[in-house]
C-alpha positions as CSV (number, residue, x, y, z in Angstrom):
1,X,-54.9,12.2,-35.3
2,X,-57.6,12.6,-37.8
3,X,-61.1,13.3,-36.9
4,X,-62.3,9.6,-38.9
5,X,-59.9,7.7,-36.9
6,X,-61.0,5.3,-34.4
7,X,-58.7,3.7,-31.6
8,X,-58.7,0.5,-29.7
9,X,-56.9,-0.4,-26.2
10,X,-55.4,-3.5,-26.0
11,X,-54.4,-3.8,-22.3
12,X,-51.7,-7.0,-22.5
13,X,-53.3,-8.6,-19.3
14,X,-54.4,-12.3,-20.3
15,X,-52.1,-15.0,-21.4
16,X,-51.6,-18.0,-24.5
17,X,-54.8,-19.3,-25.5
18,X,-54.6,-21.5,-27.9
19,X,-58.6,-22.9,-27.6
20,X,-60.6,-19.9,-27.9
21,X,-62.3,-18.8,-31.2
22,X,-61.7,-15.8,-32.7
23,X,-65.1,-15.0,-32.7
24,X,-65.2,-15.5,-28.9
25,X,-61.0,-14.3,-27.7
26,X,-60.7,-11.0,-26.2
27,X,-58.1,-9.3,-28.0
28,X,-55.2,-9.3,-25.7
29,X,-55.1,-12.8,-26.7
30,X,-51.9,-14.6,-27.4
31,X,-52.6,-16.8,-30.0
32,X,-48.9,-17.6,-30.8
33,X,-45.5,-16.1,-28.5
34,X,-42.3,-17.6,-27.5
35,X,-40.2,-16.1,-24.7
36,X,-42.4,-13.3,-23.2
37,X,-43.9,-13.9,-19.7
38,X,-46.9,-12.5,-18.4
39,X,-46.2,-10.2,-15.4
40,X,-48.3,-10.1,-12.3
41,X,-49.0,-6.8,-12.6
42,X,-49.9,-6.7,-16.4
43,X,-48.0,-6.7,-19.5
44,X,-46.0,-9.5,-21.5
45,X,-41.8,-9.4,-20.1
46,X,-38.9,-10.4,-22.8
47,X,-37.4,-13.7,-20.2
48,X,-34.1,-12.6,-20.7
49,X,-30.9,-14.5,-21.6
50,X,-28.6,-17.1,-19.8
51,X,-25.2,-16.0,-18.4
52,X,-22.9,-19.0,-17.5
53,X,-22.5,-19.4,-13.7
54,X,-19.6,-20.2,-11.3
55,X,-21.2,-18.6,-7.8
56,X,-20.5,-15.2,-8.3
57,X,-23.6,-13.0,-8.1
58,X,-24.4,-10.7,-10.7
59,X,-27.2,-8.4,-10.0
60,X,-30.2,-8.6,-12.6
61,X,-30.3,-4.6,-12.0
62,X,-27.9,-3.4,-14.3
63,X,-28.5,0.4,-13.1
64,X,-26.2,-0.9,-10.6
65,X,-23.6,-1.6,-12.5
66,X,-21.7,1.4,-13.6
67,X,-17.8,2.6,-14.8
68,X,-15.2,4.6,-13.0
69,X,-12.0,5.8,-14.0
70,X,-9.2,6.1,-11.4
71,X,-5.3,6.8,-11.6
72,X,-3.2,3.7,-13.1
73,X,-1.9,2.9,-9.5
74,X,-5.1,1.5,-8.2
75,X,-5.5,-1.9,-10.3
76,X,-7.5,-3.7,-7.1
77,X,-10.3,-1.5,-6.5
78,X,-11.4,-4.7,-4.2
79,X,-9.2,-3.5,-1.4
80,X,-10.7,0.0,-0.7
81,X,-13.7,0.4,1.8
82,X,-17.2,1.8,1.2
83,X,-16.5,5.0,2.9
84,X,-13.2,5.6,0.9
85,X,-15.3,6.4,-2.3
86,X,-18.1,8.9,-0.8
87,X,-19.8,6.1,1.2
88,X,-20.7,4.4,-1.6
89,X,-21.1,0.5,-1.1
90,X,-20.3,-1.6,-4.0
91,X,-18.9,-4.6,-5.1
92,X,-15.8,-4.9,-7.5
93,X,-16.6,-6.8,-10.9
94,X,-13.8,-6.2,-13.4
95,X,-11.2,-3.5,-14.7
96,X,-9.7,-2.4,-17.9
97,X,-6.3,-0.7,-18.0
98,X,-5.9,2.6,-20.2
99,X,-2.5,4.1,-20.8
100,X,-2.5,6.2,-17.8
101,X,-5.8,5.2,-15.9
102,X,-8.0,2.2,-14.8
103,X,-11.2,1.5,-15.6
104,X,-13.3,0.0,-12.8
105,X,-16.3,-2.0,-13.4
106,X,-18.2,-2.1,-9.8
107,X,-21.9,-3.3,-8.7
108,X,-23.4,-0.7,-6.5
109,X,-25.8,-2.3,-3.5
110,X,-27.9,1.1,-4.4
111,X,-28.1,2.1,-7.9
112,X,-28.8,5.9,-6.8
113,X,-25.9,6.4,-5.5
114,X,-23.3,8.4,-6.9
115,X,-19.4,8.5,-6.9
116,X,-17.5,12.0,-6.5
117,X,-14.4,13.1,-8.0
118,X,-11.8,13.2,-5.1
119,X,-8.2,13.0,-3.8
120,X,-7.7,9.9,-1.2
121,X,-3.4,10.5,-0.6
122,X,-4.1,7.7,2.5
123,X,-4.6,4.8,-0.7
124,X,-2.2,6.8,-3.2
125,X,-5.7,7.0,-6.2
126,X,-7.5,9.6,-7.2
127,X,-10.7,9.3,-8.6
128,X,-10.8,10.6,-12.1
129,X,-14.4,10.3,-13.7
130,X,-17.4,8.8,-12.4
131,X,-18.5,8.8,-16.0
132,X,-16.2,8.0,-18.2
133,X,-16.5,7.5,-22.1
134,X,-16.0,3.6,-22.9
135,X,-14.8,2.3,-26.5
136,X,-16.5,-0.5,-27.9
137,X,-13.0,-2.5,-26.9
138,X,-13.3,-1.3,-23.8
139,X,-16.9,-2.5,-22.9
140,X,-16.3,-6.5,-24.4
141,X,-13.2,-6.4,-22.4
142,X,-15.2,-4.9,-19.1
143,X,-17.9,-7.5,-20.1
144,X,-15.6,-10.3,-20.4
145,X,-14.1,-9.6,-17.1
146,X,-17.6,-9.8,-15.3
147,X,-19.0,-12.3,-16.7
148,X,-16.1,-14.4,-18.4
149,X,-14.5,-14.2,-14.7
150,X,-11.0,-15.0,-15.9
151,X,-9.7,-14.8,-12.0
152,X,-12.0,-17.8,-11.1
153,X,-10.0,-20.6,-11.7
154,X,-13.1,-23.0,-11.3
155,X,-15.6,-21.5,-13.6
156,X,-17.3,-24.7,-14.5
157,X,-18.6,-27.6,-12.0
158,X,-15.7,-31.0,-12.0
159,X,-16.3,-33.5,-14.4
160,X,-16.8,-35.0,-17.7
161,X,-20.8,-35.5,-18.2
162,X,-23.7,-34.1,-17.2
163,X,-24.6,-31.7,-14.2
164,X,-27.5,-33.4,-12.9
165,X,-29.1,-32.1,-10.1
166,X,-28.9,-28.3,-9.1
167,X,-30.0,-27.5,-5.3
168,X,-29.8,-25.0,-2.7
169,X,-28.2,-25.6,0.6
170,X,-27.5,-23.0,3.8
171,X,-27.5,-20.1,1.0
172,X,-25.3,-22.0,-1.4
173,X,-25.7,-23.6,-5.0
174,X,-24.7,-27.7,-4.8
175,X,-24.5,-29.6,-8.3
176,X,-23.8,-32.8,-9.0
177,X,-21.9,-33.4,-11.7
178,X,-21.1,-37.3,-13.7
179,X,-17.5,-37.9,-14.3
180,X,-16.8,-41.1,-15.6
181,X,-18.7,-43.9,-13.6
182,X,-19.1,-41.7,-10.8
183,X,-20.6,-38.4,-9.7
184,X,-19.0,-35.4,-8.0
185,X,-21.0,-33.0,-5.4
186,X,-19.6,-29.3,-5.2
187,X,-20.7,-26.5,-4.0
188,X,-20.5,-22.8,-5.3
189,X,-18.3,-20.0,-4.0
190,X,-18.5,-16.4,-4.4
191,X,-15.7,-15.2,-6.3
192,X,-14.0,-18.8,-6.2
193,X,-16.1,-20.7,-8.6
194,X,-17.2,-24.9,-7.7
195,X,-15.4,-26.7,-4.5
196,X,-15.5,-30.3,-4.9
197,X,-17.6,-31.8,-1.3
198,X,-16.9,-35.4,-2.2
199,X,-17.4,-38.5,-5.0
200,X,-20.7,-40.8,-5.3
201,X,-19.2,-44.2,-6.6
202,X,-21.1,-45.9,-9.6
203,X,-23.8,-43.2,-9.5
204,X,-23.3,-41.9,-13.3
205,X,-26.1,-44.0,-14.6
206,X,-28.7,-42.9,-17.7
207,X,-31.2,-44.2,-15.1
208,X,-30.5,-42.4,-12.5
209,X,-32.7,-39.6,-11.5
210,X,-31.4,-37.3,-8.6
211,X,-33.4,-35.3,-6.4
212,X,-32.0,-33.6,-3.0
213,X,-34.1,-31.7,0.0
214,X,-32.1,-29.3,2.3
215,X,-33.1,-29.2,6.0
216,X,-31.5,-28.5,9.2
217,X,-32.3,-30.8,12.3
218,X,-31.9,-29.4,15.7
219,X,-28.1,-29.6,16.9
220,X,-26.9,-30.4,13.0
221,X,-25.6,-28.1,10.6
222,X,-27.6,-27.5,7.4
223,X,-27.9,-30.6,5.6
224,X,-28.6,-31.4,1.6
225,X,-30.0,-34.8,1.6
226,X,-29.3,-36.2,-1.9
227,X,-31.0,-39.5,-3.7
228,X,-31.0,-40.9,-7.4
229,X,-32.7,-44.0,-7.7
230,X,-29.4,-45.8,-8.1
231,X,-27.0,-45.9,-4.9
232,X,-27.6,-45.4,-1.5
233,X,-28.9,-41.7,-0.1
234,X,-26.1,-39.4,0.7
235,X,-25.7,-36.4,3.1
236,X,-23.6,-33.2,2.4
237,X,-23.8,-31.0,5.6
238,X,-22.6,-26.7,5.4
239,X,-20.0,-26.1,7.6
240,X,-18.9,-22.2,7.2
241,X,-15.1,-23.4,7.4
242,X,-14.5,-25.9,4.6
243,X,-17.2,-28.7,4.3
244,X,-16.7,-32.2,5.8
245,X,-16.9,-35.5,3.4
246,X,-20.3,-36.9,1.8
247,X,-21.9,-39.2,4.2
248,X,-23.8,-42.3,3.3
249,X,-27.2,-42.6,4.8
250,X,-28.2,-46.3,6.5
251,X,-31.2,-47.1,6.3
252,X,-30.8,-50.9,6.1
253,X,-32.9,-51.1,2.9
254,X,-31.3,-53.4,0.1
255,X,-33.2,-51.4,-2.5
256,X,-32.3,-47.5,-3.6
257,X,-34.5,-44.7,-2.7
258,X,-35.8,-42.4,-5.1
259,X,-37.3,-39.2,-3.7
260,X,-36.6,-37.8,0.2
261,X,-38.2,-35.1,2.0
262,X,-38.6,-33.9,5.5
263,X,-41.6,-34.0,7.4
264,X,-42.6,-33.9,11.0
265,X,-39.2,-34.3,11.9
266,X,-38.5,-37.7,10.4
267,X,-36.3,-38.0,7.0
268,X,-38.3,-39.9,4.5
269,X,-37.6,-41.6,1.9
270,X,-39.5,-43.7,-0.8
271,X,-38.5,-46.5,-3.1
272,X,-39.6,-48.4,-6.2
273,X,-42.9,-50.2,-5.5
274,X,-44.7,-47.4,-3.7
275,X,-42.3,-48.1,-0.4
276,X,-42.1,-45.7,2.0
277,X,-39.0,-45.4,5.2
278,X,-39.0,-42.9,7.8
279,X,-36.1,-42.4,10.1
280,X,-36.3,-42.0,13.5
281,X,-37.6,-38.3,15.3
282,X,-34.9,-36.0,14.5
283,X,-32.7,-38.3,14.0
284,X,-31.8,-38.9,9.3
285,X,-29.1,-41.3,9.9
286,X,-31.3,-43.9,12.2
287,X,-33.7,-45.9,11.5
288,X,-35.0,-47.9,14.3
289,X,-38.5,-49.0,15.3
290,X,-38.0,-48.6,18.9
291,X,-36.5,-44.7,17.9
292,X,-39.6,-44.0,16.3
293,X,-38.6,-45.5,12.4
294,X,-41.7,-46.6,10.4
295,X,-42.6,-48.4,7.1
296,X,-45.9,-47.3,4.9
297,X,-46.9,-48.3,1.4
298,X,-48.3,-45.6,-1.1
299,X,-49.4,-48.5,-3.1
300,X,-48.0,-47.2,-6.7
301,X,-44.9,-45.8,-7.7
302,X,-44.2,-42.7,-6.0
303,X,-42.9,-39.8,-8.2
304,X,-42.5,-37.3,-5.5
305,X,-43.4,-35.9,-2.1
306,X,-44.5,-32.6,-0.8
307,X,-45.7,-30.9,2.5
308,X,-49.1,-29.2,2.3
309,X,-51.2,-26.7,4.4
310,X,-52.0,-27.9,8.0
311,X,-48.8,-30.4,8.2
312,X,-49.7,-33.0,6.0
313,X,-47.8,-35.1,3.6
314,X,-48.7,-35.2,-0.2
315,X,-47.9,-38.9,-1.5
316,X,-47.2,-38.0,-5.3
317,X,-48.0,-41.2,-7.6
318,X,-47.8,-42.2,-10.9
319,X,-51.6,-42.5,-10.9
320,X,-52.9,-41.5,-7.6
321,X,-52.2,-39.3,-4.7
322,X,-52.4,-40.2,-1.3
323,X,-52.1,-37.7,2.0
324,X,-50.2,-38.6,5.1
325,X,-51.4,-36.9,8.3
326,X,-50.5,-37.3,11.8
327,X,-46.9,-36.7,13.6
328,X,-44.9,-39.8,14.0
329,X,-45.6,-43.5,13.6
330,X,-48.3,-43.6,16.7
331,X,-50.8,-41.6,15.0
332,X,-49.9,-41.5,11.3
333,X,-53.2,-41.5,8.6
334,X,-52.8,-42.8,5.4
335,X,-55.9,-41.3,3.3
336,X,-56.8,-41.7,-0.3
337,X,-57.4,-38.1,-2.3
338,X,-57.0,-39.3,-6.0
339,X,-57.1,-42.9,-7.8
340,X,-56.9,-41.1,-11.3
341,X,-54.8,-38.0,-11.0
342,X,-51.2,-38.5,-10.0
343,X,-47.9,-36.2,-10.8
344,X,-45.2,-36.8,-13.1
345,X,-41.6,-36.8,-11.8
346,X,-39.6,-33.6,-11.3
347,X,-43.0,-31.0,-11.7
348,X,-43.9,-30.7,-8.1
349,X,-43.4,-27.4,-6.3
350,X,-45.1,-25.4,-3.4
351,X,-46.0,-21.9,-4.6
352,X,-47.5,-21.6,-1.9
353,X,-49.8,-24.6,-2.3
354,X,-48.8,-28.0,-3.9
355,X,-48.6,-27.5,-8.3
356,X,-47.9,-30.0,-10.6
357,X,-47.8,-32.0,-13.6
358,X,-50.3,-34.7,-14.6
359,X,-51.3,-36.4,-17.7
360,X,-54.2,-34.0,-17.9
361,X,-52.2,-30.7,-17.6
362,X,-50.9,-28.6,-14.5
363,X,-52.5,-28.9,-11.3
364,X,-52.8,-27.5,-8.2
365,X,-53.6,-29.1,-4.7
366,X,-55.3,-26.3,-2.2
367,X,-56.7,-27.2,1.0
368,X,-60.4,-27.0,1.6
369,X,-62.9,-25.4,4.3
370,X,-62.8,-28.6,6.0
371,X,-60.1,-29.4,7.4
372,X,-58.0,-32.6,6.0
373,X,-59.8,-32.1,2.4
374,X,-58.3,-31.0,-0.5
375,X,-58.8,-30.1,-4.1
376,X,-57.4,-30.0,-7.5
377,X,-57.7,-27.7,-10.4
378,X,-56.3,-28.0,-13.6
379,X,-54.6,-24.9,-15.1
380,X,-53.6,-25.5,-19.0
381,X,-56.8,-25.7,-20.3
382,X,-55.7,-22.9,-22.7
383,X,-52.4,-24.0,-23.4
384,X,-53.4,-27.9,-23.8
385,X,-51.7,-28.1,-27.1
386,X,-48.6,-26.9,-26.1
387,X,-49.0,-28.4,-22.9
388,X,-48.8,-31.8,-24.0
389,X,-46.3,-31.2,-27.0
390,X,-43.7,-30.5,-24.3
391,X,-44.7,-33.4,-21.7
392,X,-45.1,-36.3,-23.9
393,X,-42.1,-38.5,-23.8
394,X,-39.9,-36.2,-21.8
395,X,-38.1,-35.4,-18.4
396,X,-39.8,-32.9,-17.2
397,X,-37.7,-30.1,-14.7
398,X,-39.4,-27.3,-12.2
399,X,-39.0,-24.3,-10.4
400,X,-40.2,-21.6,-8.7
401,X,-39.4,-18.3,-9.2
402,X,-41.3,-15.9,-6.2
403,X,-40.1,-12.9,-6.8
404,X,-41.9,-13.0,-10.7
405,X,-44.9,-15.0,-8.6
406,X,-43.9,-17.8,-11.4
407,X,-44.2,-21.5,-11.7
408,X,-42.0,-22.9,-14.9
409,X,-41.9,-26.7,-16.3
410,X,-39.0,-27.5,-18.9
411,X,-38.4,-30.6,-20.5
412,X,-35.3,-31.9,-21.7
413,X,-35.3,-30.0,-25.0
414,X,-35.5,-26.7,-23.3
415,X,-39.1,-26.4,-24.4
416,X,-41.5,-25.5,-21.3
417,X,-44.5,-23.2,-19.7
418,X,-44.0,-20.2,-17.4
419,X,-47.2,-19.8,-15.5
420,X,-47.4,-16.5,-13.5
421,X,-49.8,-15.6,-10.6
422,X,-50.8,-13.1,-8.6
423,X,-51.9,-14.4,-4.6
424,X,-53.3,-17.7,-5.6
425,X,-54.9,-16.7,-9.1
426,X,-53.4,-17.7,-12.0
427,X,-53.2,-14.6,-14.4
428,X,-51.4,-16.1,-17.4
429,X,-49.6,-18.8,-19.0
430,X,-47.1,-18.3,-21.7
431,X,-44.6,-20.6,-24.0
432,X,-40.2,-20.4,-23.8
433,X,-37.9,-22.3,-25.6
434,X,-34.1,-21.8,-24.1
435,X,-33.2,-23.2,-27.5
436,X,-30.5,-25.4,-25.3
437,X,-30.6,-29.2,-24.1
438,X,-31.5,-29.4,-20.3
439,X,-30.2,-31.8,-17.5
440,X,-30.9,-30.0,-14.2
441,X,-32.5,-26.8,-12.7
442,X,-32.9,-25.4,-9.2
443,X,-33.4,-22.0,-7.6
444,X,-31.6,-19.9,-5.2
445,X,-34.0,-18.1,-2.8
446,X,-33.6,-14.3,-1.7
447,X,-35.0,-11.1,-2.1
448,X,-34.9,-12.1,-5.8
449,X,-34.8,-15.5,-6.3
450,X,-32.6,-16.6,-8.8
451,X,-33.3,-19.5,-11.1
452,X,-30.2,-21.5,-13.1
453,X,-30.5,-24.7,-15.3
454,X,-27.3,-26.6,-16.4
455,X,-26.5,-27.4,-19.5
456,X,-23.4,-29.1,-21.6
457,X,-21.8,-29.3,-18.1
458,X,-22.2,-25.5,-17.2
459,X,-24.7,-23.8,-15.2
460,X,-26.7,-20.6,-16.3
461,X,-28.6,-18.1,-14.6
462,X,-31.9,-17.6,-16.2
463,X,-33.5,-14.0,-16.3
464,X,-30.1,-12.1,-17.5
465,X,-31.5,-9.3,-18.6
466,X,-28.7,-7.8,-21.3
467,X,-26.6,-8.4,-24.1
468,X,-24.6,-9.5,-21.7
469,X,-25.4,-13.0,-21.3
470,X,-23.2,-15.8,-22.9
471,X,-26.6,-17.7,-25.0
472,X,-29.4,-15.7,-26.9
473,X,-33.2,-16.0,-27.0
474,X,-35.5,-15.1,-29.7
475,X,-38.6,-13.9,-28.7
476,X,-42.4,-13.0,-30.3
477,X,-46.1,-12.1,-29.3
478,X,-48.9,-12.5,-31.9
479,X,-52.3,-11.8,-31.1
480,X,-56.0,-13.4,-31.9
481,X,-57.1,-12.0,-34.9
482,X,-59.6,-9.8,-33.7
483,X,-62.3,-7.5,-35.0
484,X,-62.4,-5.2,-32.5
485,X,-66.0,-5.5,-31.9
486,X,-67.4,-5.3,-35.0
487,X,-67.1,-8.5,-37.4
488,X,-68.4,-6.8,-40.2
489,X,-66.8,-3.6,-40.3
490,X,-64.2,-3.1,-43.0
491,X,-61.0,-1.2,-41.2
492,X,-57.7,0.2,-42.9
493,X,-55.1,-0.1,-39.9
494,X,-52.5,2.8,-39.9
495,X,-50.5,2.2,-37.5
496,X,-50.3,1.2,-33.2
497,X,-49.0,2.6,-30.3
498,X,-47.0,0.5,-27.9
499,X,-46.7,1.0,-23.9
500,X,-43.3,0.0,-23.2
501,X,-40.8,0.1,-19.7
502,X,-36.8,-1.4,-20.1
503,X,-33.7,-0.4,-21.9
504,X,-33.5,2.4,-23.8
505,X,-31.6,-0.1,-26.5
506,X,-34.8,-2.3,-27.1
507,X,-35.5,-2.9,-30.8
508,X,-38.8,-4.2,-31.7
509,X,-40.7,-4.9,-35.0
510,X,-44.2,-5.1,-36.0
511,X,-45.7,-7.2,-38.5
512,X,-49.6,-6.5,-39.5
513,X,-51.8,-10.0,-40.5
514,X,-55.1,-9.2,-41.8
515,X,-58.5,-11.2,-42.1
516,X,-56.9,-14.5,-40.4
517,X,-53.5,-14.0,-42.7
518,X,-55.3,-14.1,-46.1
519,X,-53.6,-10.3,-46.5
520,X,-50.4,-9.3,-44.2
521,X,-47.8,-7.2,-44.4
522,X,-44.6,-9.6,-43.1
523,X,-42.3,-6.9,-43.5
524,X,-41.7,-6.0,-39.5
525,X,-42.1,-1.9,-39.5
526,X,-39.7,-0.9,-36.7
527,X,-40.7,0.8,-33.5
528,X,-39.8,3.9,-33.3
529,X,-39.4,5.0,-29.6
530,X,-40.2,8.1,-27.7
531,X,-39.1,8.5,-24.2
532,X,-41.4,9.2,-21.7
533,X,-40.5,9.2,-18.5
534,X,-37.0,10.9,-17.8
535,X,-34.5,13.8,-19.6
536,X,-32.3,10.9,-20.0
537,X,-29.5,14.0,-19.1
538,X,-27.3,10.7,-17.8
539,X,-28.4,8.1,-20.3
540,X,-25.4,7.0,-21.6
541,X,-25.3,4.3,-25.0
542,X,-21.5,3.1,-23.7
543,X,-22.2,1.8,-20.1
544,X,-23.0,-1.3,-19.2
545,X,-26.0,0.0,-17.1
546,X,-29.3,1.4,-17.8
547,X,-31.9,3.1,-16.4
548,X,-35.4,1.5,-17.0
549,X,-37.4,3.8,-18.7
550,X,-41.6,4.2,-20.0
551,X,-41.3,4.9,-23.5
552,X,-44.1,4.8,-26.2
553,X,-43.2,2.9,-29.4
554,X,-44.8,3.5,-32.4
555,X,-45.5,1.2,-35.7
556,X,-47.1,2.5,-38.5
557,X,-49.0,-0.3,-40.6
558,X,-50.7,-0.3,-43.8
559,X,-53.6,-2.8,-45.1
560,X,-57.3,-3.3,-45.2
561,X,-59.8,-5.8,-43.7
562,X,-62.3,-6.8,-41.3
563,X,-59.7,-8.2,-38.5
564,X,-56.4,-7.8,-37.6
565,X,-53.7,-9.6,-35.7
566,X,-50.4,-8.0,-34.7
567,X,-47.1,-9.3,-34.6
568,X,-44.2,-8.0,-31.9
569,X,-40.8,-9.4,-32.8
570,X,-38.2,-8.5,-30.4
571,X,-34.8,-8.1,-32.1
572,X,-32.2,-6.5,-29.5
573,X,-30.4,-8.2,-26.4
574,X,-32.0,-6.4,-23.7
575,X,-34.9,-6.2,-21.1
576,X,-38.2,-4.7,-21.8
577,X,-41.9,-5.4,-20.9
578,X,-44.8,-4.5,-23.4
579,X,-47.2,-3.4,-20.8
580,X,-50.3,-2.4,-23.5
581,X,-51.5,-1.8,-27.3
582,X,-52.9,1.2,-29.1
583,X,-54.3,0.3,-32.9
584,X,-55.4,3.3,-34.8
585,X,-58.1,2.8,-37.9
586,X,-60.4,3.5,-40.0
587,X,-63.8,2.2,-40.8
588,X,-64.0,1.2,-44.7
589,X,-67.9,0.1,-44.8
590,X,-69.6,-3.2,-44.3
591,X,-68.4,-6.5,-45.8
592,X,-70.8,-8.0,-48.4
């Protein structure tokens, strides 16, 4: 570095702000991105792909995921035990045959672990290579067997429409899916794709809107309660042995209910007009006065319901929000928190207070000192552009992702906001586009919670973070244009330093915009990559799994003025975060 050059530290640690001035934005900035997320812990994450879905888990660690080669005669590596391959536990994924040897494809449960070259004469196999050398054939055919999943004959849910509503249940993925005038509940299966539960007659309506809460009363098995604005609610209980027919819920209400939740042990359910039933305590498929059944009015059209701190009852409203405390209908409090704000349908989650979706942006309900008060703060100040671009005129879908500490909203289009926070702050809000047509989206909870949305009557997993993923995301970051402290300084740029962790494979460009875009070099200079962090002795370009690795990318730029914005394209298929900046120049004297 020469002696004239000065350097400035971007640390990637703020989010899309689309309001701020130049004058007055720091200058990690997003002024424009499109499929990055801001991490928690700093730094902008590449979202990943989608990987179509029939139940089979595919771990999102592909360091797992390695190749063996073993003698012909063991084509079902599924049948051997941990401990008959040096202890190591794994799961079976896919195989390719060679002329005289297999290749296995297997998902370790710990990535560190390593296979050994040995005889076993009790199975009749011998283990060949623990690192064998794939051909390109080799590795689509190996990648079609995982995630193509030939073997499962029910790759995609029943039906002939849409898959409209995606829920969890006992551990388990349930979709509903339209065929014809009626829609089908399934449920996923490891390894055996979608088992049809049971048919809801006349339900496959455009107006219908399905929503479903899982809950487990005492003495019942775990139960997905299902509603959709349209037909009567439904039950689907989890039975480990097969699962028993869909059951209509009675509630002896000639109108439909819209959204359901549990709460103090009574299954509620609401319905157009602001109506409100309660079944009796404990009991979802009763509803009796003398057992404990009540009536309420939210007096406006309920959009949704959602428990909040010190067991209340958030009454979500087109255009007010009301709060239900108390434990059954002798003491129950109906109290007024909003006559303006309400939330739209579909946006309200519990991370771990109530968020939302409003007219005004995305909202979140905390409790406050006293007890029985609450209040609201909008989030998407920044982001209000984009904000109301993607909720204007559209179904709006939700989830929650804890393991990224993220709240995302979609619409229809695909279009949508991930908001990432760390404890209750919010740290950063970013822009995706799937670049696919939503209808449904739910998440499966776990150590690492797993997020799918359906689409063209298959499900996806979200995150994927590979080439080996069925449906492609492009993805950018551009920064404010920023001065880097001094707005009058001239500066020639020469080139920036990137602090990068992911696949070894990740391609990136760079594109340098000067003075607002009046000058800018649009000709993406590659990043070249240096590795920091390992000897990469085992780092091998044919697997399908990689170690995640701290490399520092380079760019170098060319170009004169007073400001500078950069542009990181991301051009490869696999999984990277940008975790900081580095911009070398050179002052050039003062503007006149």
């Amino acid at each position: 570095m020469s002696m004239t050059d000065q350097l400035k530290a971007i640390p990637f640690s703020t989010g899309l702000n689309e309001v701020v001035s130049d004058l007055n934005a720091k200058a990690s900035d997003i002024r424009r991105s499109l499929n990055y997320s801001r991490q928690a812990e700093g730094g902008y994450e590449w979202i990943g792909g989608l990987a179509k879905w029939s139940g089979r888990d595919i771990t999102r660690d592909l360091s797992s995921i390695t190749a063996i080669e073993v003698s012909l005669v063991s084509t079902n590596l599924g049948l051997l035990s941990a401990e008959q391959l040096s202890s190591v536990e794994f799961q079976y994924l896919s195989f390719v045959v060679r002329q005289n040897s297999v290749i296995h494809f297997v998902q370790k449960n710990r990535s560190t672990d390593m296979f050994q070259k040995l005889t076993y004469l009790d199975t009749g196999f011998q283990l060949l290579d623990d690192n064998p050398v794939l051909t390109d054939a080799e590795i689509e055919q190996g990648q079609d067997g995982i995630f193509g999943e030939p073997r499962v004959l029910n790759i995609q849910p029943t039906g002939d429409g849409d898959i409209k509503l995606l829920h969890e249940n006992a551990g388990f993925l349930y979709a509903v899916r339209d065929s014809g005038s009626d829609s089908i509940v399934q449920r996923s299966l490891p390894n055996s794709g979608w088992r049809t539960i049971g048919t809801i007659p006349g339900a496959a309506s455009d107006s219908a809107r399905w929503e479903a809460y899982a809950y487990t009363f005492a003495g019942q098995p775990p139960t997905l309660f299902i509603v959709n604005g349209v037909t009567e609610a439904w039950s689907a209980e989890y039975v480990a042995a097969g699962d028993p027919p869909l059951a209509v819920i009675d509630d002896g209400v000639t109108q439909y209910p819209t959204h359901v939740i549990v709460h103090q042990n009574h299954l509620f359910l609401s319905f157009s007009g602001g109506r409100i039933l309660h079944s009796n305590l404990g009991d979802p498929n009763n509803f009796t006065a003398l057992g404990g059944a009540a009536e309420l009015s939210a007096g406006d059209e309920i959009t949704g319901f959602q428990i909040l701190p010190g067991d209340s009852l958030g009454i979500f409203c087109e255009d007010r929000i009301r709060i239900l405390q108390g434990t059954s209908a002798a003491d129950w409090g109906l109290q007024d928190y909003s006559d303006e704000a309400g939330a739209i349908a579909g946006t309200i989650q519990n991370m771990p207070t109530s968020i939302f979706a409003d007219k005004r942006g995305i909202t979140t309900l905390a409790s406050s000192d006293a007890y029985g008060s609450f209040k609201d703060k909008t989030l998407t100040q920044q982001t209000d552009p984009t904000f109301q671009s993607i909720r204007r005129n559209a179904i709006l879908f939700s989830s929650v992702n804890r393991a990224k500490s993220q709240y995302r909203l979609i619409n229809q289009d695909g279009r949508g906001l991930y908001l990432t926070f760390n404890g209750s702050s919010l740290v950063g809000i970013m822009e995706i586009d799937l670049g696919l047509p939503i209808t449904a989206m739910g998440t499966l909870r776990g150590s690492n919670d797993q997020v799918y949305v359906a689409s063209g009557g298959w499900v996806y997993q979200m995150d994927y973070p590979s080439a080996l993923y069925d449906h492609e995301v492009e993805a950018f970051i551009e920064l404010v244009d920023h001065h880097y402290g001094n707005p009058r300084q001239k500066k020639r740029f020469s080139q920036v330093n990137l602090d990068i962790v992911g696949d070894p494979r990740t391609v990136l460009t760079v594109a340098n915009l000067i003075d607002g875009g009046q000058d800018f070099y649009e000709d993406n200079v590659p990043v070249d990559f240096n590795n920091l962090s390992r000897s990469g002795e085992r780092y091998r370009e044919d697997l399908l799994s990689r170690y995640s690795q701290r490399f520092e990318g380079t760019a170098y730029l060319c170009g004169s003025g007073v400001s500078q914005s950069i542009r990181i394209t991301n051009k490869s298929k696999h999984a990277h975060s940008i975790k900081s900046a580095v911009v070398h120049y050179r002052s050039r004297g003062q503007k006149r």
